[in-house]
C-alpha positions in Angstrom: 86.9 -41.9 211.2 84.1 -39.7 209.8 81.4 -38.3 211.3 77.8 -39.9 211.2 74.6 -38.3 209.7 72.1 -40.6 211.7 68.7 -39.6 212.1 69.9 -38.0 215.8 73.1 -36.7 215.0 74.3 -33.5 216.6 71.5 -33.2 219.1 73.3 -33.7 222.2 72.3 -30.6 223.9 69.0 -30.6 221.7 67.3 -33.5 223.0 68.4 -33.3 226.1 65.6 -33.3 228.9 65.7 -30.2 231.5 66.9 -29.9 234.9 64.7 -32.0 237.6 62.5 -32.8 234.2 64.3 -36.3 233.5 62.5 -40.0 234.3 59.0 -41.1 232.9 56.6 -38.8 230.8 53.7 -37.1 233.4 50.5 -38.6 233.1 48.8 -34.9 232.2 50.9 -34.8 229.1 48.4 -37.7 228.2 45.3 -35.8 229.1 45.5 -32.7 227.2 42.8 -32.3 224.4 44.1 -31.5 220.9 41.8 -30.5 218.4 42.0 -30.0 214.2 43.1 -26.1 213.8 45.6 -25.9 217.1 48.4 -24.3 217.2 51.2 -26.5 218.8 55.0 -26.1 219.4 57.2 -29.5 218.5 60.0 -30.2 221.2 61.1 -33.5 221.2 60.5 -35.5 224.7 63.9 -37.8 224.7 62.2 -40.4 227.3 59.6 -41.4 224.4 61.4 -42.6 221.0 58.2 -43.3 219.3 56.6 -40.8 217.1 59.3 -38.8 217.4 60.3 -35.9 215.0 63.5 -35.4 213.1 65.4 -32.7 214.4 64.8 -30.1 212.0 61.2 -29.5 213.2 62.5 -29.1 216.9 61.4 -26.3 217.9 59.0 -25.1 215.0 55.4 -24.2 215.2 52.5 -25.9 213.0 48.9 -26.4 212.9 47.1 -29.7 213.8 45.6 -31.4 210.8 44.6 -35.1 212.2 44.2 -36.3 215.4 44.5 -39.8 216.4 44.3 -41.7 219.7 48.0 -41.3 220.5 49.2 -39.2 217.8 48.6 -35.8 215.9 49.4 -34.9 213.0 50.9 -31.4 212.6 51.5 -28.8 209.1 55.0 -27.0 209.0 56.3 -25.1 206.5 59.9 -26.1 205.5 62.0 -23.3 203.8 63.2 -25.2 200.7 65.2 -23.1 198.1 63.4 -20.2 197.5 60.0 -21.3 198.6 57.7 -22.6 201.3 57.0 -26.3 201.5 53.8 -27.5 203.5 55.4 -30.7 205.6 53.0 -33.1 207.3 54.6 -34.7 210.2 52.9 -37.5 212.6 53.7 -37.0 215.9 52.7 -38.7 218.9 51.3 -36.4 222.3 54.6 -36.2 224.4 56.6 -34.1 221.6 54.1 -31.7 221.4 52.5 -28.4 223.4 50.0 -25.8 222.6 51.5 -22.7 221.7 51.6 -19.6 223.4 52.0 -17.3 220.5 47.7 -17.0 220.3 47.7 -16.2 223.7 48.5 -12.4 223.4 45.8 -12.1 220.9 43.0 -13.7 222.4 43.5 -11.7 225.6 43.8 -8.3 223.7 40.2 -9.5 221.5 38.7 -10.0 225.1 39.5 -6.8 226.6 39.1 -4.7 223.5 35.6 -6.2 223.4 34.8 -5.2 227.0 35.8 -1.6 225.9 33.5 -1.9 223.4 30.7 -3.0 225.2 31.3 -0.2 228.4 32.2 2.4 225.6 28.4 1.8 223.6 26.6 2.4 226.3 28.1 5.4 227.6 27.8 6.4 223.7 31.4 7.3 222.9 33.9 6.3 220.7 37.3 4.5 222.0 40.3 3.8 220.1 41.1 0.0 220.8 44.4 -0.1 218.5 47.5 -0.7 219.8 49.6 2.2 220.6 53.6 2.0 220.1 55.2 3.0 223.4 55.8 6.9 223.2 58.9 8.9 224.8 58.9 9.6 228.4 57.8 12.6 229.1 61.0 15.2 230.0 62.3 15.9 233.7 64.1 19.5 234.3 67.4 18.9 235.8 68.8 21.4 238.2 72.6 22.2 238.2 72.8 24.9 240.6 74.2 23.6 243.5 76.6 21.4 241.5 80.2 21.9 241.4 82.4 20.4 238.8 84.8 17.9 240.9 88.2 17.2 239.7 89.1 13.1 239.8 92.8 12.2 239.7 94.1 8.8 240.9 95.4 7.6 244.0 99.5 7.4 244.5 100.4 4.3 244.6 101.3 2.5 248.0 103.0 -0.7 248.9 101.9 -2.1 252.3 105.4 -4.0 252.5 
C-alpha cells in the first residue's frame, strides 16, 4: 500500500507535544503582545488544528508582518532552487513564540552603552567590541619527583 503525502505526514515525533506539556493551550499563550517587526519562532502547538502551519516552517524563524485578533502573520524565507523566496504564512498565537536569537544583542547594546556612558565621564577611551576567547595562559609543570611506573596486567585468576 503506499505511503501518504497528507498535509501531516511524517510528523510523528514533530508535532508531538512535550513531556507534562500535553492537555489544553495555557491561557498566557493568549496574552502575549505581538507587534509588526517581531521576531517569532514557529512550532506547531498539536492541541490547536486551526491556523496551523505546514510542517516545513516548523521550526523556522520569520518576522511579523500583520497582526490580527487571533492570528499573525509571519515572513520566511523558503530556499527554493538556487534562491530565496519571501513566504507569507497566517498563523494563529499558539504556534508561535518570540524569539530568543535578539536577546544576546540587546543585552550586549545595553551594557556597551553603560560603558560608554561611565567611560565619557572619566574621559577615556574603551574598546566595546567583542573579543574572541584567547588561549589560556601557560602553567609550568614540574616532573621532578615523578618516576616513570611500569603497567603490566594482572594474571589471570579463576575463583572456582
Amino acid at each position: 500500500m503506499p505511503h501518504s503525502f497528507g498535509y501531516r505526514a511524517r510528523t510523528r515525533h514533530m508535532f508531538k507535544r512535550g513531556f507534562k506539556e500535553s492537555g489544553p493551550v495555557k491561557m498566557s499563550t493568549y496574552l502575549i503582545t505581538y507587534r509588526v517587526g517581531d521576531i517569532v519562532d514557529i512550532k506547531a502547538n498539536a492541541a490547536q488544528q486551526k491556523g496551523m502551519p505546514h510542517k516545513y516552517y516548523h521550526g523556522r524563524t520569520g518576522i511579523i508582518y500583520n497582526v490580527t485578533p487571533a492570528a499573525v502573520g509571519v515572513i520566511v524565507y523558503k530556499i527554493v532552487g538556487n534562491r530565496y523566496i519571501e513566504k507569507r504564512v497566517n498563523l494563529r498565537v499558539e504556534h508561535i513564540r518570540h524569539s530568543k536569537c535578539r536577546q544576546e544583542f540587546l543585552d550586549r547594546v545595553k551594557t556597551n552603552h553603560d560603558a560608554h556612558v561611565v567611560a565619557k565621564e572619566k574621559g577615556e577611551r574603551v574598546n566595546l567590541r567583542r573579543i574572541p576567547a584567547l588561549p589560556r595562559e601557560a602553567r609550568k609543570v614540574s616532573t621532578s619527583d615523578n618516576l616513570p611506573t611500569t603497567l603490566v596486567p594482572q594474571p589471570y585468576d579463576t575463583t572456582i
